[in-house]
C-alpha positions as CSV (number, residue, x, y, z in Angstrom):
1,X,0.0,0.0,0.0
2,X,1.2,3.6,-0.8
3,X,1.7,6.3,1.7
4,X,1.2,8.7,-1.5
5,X,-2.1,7.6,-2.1
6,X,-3.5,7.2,1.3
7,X,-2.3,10.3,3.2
8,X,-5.4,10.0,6.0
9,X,-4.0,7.3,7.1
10,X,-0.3,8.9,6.9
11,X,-1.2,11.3,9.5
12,X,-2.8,9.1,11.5
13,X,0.8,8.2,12.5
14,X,1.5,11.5,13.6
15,X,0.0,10.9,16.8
16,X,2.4,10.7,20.2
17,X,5.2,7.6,19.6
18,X,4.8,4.8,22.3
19,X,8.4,3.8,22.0
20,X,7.2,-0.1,23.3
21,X,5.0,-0.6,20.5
22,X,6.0,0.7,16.8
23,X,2.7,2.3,14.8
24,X,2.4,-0.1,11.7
25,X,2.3,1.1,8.3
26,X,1.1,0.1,5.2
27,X,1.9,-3.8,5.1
28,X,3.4,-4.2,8.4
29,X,6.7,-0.8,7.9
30,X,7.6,0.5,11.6
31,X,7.2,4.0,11.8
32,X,11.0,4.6,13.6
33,X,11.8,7.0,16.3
34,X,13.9,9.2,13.2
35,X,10.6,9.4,10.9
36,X,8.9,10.9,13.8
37,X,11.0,13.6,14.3
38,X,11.5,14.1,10.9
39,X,7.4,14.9,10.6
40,X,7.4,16.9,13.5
41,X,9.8,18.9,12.2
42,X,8.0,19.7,9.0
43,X,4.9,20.5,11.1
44,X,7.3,23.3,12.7
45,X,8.8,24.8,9.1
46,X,5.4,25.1,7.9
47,X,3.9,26.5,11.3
48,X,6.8,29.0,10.7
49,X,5.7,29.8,7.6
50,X,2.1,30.2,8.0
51,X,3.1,32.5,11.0
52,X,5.9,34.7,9.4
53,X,5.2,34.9,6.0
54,X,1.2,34.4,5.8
55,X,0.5,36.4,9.4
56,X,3.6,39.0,8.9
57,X,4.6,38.4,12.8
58,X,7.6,38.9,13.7
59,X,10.2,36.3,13.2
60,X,11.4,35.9,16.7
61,X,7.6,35.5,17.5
62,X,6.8,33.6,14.8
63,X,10.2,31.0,15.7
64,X,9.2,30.4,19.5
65,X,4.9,29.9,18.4
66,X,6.4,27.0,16.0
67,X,8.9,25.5,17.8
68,X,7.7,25.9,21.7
69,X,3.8,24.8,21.3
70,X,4.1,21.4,20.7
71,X,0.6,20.5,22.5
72,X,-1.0,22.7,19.8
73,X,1.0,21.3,17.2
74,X,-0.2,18.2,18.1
75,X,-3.8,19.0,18.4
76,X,-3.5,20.8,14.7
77,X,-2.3,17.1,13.2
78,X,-5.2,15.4,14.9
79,X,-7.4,17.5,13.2
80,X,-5.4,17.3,9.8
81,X,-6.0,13.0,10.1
82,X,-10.1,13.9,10.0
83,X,-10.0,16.7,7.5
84,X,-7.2,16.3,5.1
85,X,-8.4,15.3,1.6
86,X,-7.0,12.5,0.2
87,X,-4.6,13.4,-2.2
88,X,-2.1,15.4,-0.1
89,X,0.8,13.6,1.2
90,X,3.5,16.2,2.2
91,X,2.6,17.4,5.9
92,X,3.9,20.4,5.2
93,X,1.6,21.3,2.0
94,X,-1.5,20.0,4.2
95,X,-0.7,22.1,7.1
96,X,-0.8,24.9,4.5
97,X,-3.6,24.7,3.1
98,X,-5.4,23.6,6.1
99,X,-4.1,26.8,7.7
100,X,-5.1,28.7,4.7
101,X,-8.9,27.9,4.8
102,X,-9.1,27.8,9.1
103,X,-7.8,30.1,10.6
104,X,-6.5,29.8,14.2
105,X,-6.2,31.4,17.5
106,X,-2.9,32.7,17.8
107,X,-2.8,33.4,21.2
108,X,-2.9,29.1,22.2
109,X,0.5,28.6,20.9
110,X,1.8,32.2,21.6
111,X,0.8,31.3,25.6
112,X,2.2,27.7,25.2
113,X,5.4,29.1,23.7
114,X,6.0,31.2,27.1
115,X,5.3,27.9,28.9
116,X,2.1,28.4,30.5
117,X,-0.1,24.8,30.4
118,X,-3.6,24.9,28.8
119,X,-4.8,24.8,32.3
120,X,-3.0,27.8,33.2
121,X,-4.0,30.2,29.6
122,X,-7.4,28.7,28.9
123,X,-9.2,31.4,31.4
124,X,-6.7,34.7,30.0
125,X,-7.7,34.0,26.3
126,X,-9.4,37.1,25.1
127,X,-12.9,36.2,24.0
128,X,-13.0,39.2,21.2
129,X,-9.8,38.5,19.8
130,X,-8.0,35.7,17.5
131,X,-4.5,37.3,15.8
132,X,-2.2,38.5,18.0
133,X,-1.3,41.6,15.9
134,X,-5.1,42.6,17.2
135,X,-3.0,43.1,20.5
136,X,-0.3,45.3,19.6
137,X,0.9,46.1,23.2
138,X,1.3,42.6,23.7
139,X,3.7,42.1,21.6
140,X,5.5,45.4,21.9
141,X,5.9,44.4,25.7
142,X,6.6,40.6,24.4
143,X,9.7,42.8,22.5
144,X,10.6,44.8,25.3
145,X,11.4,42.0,27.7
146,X,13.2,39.7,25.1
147,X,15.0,42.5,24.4
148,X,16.0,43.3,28.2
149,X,17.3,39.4,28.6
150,X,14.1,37.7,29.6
151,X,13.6,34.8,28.5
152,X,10.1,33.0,27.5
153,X,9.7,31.1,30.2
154,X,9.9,34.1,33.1
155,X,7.7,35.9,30.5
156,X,5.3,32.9,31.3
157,X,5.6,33.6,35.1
158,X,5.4,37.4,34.5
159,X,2.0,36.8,32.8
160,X,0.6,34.3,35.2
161,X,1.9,36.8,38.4
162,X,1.3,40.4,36.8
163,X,-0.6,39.9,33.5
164,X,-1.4,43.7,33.1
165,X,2.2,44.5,32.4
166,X,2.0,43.4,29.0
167,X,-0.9,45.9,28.4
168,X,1.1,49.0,29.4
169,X,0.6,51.3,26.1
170,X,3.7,52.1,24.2
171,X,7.2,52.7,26.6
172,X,5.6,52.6,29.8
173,X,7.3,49.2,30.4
174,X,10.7,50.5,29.5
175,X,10.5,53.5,31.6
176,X,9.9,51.1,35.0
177,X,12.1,49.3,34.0
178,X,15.0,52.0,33.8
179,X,13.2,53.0,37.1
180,X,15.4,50.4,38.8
181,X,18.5,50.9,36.3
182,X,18.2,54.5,38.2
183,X,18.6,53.2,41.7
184,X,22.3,51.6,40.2
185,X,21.0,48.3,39.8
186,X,22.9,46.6,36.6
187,X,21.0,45.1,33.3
188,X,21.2,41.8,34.7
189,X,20.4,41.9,38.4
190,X,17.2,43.9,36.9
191,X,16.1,41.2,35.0
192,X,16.8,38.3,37.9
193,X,14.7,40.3,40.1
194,X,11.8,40.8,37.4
195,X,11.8,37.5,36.7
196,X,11.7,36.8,40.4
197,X,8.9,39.3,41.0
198,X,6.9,39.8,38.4
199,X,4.7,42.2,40.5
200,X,7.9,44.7,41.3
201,X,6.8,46.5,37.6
202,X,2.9,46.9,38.8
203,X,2.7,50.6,40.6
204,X,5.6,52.1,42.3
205,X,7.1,49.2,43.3
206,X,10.0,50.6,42.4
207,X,10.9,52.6,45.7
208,X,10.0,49.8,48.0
209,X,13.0,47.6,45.9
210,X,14.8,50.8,46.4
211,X,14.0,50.8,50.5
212,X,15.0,47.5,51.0
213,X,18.2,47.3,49.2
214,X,19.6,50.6,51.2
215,X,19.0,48.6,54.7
216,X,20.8,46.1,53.3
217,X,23.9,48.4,52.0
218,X,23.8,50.4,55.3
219,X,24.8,47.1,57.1
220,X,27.4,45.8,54.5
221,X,25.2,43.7,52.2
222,X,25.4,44.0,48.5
223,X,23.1,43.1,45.3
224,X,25.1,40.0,44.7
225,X,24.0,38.3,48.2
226,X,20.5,39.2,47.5
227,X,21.1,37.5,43.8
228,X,22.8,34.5,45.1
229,X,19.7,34.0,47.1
230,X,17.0,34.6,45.2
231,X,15.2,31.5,43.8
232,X,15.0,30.4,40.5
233,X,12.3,28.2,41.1
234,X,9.2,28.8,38.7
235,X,6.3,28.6,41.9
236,X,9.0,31.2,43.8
237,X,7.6,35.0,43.3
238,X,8.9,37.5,46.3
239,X,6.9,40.2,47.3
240,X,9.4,43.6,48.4
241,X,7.5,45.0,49.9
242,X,7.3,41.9,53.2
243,X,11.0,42.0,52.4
244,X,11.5,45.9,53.0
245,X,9.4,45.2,56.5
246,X,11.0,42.7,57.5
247,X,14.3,44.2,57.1
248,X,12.9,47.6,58.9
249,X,11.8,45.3,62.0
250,X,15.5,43.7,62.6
251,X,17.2,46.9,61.6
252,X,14.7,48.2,64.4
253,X,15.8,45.3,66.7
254,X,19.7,45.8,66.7
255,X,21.7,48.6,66.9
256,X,24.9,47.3,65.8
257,X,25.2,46.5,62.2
258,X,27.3,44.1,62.3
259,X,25.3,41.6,64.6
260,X,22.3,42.2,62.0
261,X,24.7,41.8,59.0
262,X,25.6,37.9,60.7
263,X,21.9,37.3,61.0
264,X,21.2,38.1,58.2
265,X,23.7,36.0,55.7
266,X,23.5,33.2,58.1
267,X,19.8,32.9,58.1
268,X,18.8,34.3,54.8
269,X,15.6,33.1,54.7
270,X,14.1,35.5,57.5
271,X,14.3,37.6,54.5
272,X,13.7,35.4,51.7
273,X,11.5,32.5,52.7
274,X,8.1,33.6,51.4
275,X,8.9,37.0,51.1
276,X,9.6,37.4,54.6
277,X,6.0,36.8,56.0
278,X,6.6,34.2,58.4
279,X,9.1,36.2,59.9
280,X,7.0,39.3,60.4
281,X,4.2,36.5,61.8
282,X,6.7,35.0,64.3
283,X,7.7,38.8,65.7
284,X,4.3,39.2,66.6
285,X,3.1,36.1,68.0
286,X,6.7,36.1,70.0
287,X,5.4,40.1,71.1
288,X,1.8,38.7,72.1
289,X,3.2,36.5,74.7
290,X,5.1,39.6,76.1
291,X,8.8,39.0,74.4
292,X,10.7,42.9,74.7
293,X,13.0,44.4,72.4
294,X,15.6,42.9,73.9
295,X,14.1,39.4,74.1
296,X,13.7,38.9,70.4
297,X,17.0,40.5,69.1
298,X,18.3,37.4,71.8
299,X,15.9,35.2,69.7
300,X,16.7,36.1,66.4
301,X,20.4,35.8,67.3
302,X,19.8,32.0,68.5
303,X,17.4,31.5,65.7
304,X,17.5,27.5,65.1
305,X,18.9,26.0,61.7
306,X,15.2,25.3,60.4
307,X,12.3,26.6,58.2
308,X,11.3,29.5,59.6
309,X,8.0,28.2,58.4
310,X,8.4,25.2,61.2
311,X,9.9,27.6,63.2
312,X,6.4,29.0,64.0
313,X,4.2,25.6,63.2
314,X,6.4,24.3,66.5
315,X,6.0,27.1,68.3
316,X,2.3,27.6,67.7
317,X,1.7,23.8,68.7
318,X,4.1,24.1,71.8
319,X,1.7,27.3,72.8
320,X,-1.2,25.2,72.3
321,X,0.3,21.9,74.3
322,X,0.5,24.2,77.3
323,X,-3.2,25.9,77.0
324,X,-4.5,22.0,76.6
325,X,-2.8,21.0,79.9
326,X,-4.3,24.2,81.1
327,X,-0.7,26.2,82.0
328,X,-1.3,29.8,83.0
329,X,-0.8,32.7,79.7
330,X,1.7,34.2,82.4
331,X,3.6,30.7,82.6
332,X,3.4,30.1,79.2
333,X,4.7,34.0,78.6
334,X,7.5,33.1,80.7
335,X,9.0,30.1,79.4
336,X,8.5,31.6,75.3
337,X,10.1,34.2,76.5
338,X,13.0,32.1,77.9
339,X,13.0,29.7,75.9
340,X,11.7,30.1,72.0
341,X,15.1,29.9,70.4
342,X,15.0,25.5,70.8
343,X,11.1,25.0,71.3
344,X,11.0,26.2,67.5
345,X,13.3,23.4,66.3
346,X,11.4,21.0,68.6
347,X,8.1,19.2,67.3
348,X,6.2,18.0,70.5
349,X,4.0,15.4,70.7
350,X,0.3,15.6,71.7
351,X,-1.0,16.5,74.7
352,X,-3.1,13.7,75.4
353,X,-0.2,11.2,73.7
354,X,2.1,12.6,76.4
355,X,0.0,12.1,79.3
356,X,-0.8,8.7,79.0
357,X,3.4,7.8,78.1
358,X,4.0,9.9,81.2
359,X,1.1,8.6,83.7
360,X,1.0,12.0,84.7
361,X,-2.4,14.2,84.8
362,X,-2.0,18.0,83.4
363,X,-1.4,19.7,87.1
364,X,1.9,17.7,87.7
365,X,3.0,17.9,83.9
366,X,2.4,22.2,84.1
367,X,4.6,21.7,87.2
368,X,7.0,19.5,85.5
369,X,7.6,22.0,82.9
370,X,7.6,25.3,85.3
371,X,10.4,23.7,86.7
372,X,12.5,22.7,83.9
373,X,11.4,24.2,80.9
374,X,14.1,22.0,78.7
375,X,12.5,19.1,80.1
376,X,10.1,19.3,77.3
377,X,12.9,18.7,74.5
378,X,12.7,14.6,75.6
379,X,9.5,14.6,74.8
380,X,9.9,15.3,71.1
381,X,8.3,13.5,67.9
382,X,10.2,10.2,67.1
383,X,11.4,9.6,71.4
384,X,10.5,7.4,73.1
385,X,8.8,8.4,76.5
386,X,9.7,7.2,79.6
387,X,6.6,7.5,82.9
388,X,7.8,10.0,85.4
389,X,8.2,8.7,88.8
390,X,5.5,8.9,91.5
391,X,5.3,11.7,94.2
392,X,4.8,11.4,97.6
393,X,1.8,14.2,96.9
394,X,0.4,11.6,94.3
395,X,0.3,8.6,97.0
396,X,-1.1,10.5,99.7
397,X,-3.9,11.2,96.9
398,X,-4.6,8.4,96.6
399,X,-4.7,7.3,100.3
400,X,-7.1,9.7,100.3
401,X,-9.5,8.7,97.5
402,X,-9.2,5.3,99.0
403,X,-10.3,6.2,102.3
404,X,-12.9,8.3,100.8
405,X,-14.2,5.5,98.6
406,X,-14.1,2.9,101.9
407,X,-16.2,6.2,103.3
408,X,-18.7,5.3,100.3
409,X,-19.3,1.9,101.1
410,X,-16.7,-0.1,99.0
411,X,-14.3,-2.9,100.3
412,X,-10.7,-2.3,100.6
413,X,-8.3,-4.0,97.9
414,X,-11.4,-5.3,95.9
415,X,-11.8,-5.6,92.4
416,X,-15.1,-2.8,92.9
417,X,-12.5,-0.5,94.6
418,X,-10.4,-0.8,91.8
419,X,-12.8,0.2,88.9
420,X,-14.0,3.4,91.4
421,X,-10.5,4.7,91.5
422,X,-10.6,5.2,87.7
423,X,-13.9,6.2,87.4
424,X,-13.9,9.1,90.4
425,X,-11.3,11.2,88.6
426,X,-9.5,13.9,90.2
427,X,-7.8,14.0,94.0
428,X,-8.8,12.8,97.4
429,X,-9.5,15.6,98.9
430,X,-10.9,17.3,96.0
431,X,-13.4,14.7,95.9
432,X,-14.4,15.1,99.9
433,X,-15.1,18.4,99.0
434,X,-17.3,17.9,96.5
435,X,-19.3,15.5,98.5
436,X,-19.4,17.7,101.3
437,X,-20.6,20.4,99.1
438,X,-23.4,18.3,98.3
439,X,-24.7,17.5,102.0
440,X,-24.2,21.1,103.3
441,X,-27.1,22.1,100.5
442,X,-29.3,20.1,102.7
443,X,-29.3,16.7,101.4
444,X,-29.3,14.2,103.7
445,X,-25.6,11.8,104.1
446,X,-26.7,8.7,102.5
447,X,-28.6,10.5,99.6
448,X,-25.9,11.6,98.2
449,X,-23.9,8.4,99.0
450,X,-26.3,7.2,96.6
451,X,-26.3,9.8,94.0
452,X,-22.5,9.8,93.6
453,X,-22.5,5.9,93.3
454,X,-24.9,6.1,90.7
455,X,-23.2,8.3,88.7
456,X,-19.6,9.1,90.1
457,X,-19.4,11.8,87.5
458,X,-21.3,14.0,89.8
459,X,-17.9,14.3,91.7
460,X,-15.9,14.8,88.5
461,X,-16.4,18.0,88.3
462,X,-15.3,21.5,89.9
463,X,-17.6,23.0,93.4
464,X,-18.6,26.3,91.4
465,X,-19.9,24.2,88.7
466,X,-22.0,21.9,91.0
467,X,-22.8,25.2,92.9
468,X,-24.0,27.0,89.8
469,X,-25.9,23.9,88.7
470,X,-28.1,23.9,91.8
471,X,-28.4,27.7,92.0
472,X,-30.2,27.8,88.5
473,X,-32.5,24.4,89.1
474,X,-33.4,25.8,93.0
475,X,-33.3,28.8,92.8
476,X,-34.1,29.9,88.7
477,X,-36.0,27.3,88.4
478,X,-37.5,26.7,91.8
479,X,-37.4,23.6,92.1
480,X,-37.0,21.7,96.0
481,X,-33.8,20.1,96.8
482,X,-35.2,16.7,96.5
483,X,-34.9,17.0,92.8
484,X,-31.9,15.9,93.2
485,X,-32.5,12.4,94.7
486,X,-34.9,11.6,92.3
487,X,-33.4,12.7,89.5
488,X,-29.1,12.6,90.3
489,X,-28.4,12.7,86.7
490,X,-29.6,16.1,86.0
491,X,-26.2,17.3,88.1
492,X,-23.8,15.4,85.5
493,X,-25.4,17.5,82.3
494,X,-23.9,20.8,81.2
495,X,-24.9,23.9,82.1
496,X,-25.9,25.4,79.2
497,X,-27.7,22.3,77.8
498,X,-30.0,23.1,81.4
499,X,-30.8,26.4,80.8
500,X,-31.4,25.8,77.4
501,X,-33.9,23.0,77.8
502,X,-34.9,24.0,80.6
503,X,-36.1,27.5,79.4
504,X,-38.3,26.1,76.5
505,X,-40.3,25.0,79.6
506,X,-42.7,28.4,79.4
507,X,-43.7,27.1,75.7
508,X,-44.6,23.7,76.8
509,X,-48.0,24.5,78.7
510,X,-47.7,22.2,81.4
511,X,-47.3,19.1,79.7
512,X,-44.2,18.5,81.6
513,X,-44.0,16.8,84.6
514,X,-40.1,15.9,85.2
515,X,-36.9,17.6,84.0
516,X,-35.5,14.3,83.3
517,X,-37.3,13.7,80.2
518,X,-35.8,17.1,79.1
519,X,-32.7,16.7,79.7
520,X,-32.5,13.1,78.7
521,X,-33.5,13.0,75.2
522,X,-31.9,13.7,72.1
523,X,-31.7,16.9,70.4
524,X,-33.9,15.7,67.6
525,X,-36.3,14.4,70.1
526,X,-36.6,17.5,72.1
527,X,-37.2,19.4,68.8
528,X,-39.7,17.7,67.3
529,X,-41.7,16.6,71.0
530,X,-41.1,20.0,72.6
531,X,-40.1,23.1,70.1
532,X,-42.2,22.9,67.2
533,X,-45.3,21.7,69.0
534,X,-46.3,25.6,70.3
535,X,-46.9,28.2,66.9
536,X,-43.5,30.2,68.8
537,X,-41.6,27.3,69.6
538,X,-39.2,27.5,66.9
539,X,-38.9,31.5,67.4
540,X,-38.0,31.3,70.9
541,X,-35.9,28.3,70.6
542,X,-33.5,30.0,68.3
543,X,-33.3,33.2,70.2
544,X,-32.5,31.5,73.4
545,X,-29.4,29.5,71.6
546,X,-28.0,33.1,70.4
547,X,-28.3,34.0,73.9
548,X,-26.5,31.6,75.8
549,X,-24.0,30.8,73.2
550,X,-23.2,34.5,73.8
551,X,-23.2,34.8,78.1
């Protein structure tokens, strides 16, 4: 079979080469790796031609759109195996005349030539345009950068980052661009910065560059540490205007030059690392907790070898280990303060991971700590914790909840006494207490013996919470002490899920006789049984939830 007379079926071998399995041909040819290239090159001379000699673009233009698109090039042969008539052969006479009778839109492989993925240029296609020399400012700006040194793919970056630029009417790109050739920046540390900051030529960006670069020169830093350290990576744009903060805050923190100038060319990315942002977010959260002047220029100066990134993740996570174990702010000020330099290079496990490896409850670990801050770097992610050793305070404890226990009604050393002790939580006396609390509201000895055994979380809980319990069922509410007898249970629900319930009772006319159906049921229940039953149910309902959610 000829390939002359059957050119459909020719380009149909145009189509992307699985190098495992060879495309056959005619009667059983292999298409070879060289024949490939050899067609996709032909594609390219004619898209050259169609876009330099039939479109009149510029050659340069015209050279990249040919050779740099070839996901359009590809898409244009996929099309040429449907459409092609028979008796063309030559790829490069049926892209021609393809070409010739549908036209294309010129800014697909103009886009792809910078770089940019269909993904990335589908949504910044203009909808009332087709030819690019419909967009003359494009490519004037296009010009203006290749001419300046930058190549296609930063051109990609710039568009993605600060498309406007290449709609600046005629020679307002090169005048911000000599705008930092006037500052005595040189031709090529211009363009590594435009490439690396797209957004430096949007507004007066300019002076900002300009600000930061003098802090630097005022403490002995020059343009070709800030160029070694800028970031060629693609997904890497800096914002100088973080940078010129961030440099005013340490230049603000240290008054010799020289301790700044270490700091900053040995931890360059206080500066660099996304523009500078999480160092500006770490000076505050540092300042919240009370760190002075003084303290962070210590900080900064014992900064750890890390992210500054996971610099602050750590810290924010140590900060929030000590809130969960319920460690006073002015404790917690304290040992930040102290201490923020190595808690940032240390990731600390959870709280409730660390209790349990330690067998310690959160009163004696917040002592632990208050004592010996660095303790806390043993307890990192990856070692292995070892239980802290008992206290005399935590034996005489639990003498205590023992005896108290015994006081209950349980026998000594049995297996009962053993499942109380872990379900009364909290300490000996602590527990007394509570119990005591209970009986001077009234309440007869063994009624409350009863109630706690019955539900032991009663006694789990703080005295001004069981006290402000009772205050809103007795006296709120009105109802007799007794209530509590009968109904124990009510004294282990929250709060607000009491006064909540409890205050739909005005809507229920009287067809409530106990609290404990209230309380006990399910949200859906109550809702359905107790709210939406009375025309203003719902209405008051909702009203009361914004007002306790807000006391």
């Amino acid at each position: 079979m000829s390939l002359i007379r059957k050119p459909r079926f020719f380009f149909s071998l145009l189509k992307p080469f699985n190098p495992r399995s060879f495309a056959t041909v005619g009667t059983g040819e292999k298409l070879s790796v060289r024949t490939r290239l050899e067609n996709q090159r032909k594609a390219q001379t004619a898209m050259l031609d169609y876009f330099y000699i039939t479109r009149g673009l510029q050659f340069l233009v015209a050279e990249s759109m040919s050779k740099n698109a070839p996901l359009f090039n590809d898409n244009l042969l996929e099309k040429l195996d449907c459409d092609t008539p028979a008796d063309d052969a030559d790829i490069a006479l049926s892209i021609t005349r393809f070409l010739r009778f549908h036209p294309i839109n010129e800014f697909e492989p103009f886009f792809e030539s910078l770089g940019l993925k269909p993904s990335e240029y589908n949504h910044l296609l203009p909808s009332d345009k087709m030819f690019l020399n419909e967009d003359a400012f494009l490519l004037e700006n296009y010009n203006t950068f290749w001419i300046y040194g930058i190549g296609l793919k930063q051109m990609g970056k710039i568009f993605k980052e600060a498309r406007g630029v290449f709609g600046y009417e005629t020679g307002v790109l090169a005048s911000k661009i000599k705008a930092f050739e006037d500052l005595g920046l040189s031709k090529s540390f211009v363009s590594r910065i435009i490439a690396c900051s797209p957004r430096i030529l949007v507004g007066d960006m300019n002076v900002e560059v300009g600000k930061a670069l003098e802090i630097l020169k005022t403490i002995g830093i020059g343009v070709e540490w800030v160029n070694e350290n800028l970031s060629e990576d693609e997904e890497e744009s800096y914002d100088w205007r973080f940078m010129h903060r961030v440099l005013s805050l340490l230049r603000g923190l240290f008054v010799n030059d020289s301790e700044l100038r270490e700091l900053v060319k040995k931890h360059p990315r206080l500066v660099f690392e996304d523009s500078g942002e999480w160092t500006l977010f770490l000076a505050g959260f540092l300042t919240k907790l009370g760190s002075s002047k003084s303290e962070l220029s210590s900080f900064f100066l014992k900064f750890p070898e890390t992210e500054v990134k996971k610099c602050v993740l750590n810290l924010r996570h140590c900060f929030l280990f000590l809130k969960k174990i319920k460690m006073e702010c002015d404790e917690i000020g304290k040992i930040f303060r102290s201490h923020s330099s190595w808690l940032g290079a240390c990731s600390l496990k959870k709280p409730r991971t660390l209790l349990d490896r330690l067998n310690v409850g959160t009163r004696r670990l917040c002592q632990v700590i208050q004592e010996n801050p660095e303790v806390m770097k043993k307890w990192t992610m990856g070692l292995k914790v070892q239980p802290l050793p008992p206290t005399g305070e935590e034996e005489t404890s639990r003498l205590m909840k023992t005896q108290f226990l015994i006081n209950l009604g349980y026998e000594e050393n049995s297996e009962e006494m053993e499942r109380a002790v872990k379900k009364f939580r909290g300490r000996g006396s602590e527990l007394q207490q509570r119990f005591d609390f209970l009986v001077g509201l009234g309440l007869n000895e063994k009624d409350v013996r009863n109630m706690v055994n019955a539900f032991p979380q009663i006694l789990c809980q703080a005295s001004d919470l069981l006290e402000a319990k009772v205050n809103y069922i007795v006296n709120e509410l009105g109802y007799p002490f007794s209530i509590f007898v009968s109904f124990p249970s009510c004294l282990v629900f929250t709060l607000q899920r009491m006064k909540l319930r409890l205050g739909m009772i005005p809507f229920m006319e009287g067809k409530v006789k106990a609290i404990s159906s209230l309380l006990g049921c399910s949200d859906q229940h109550f809702v359905s049984h107790y709210v939406n039953r009375h025309p203003d149910g719902p209405k008051h309902w909702e009203e009361l939830k914004k007002q306790i959610l807000y006391e």
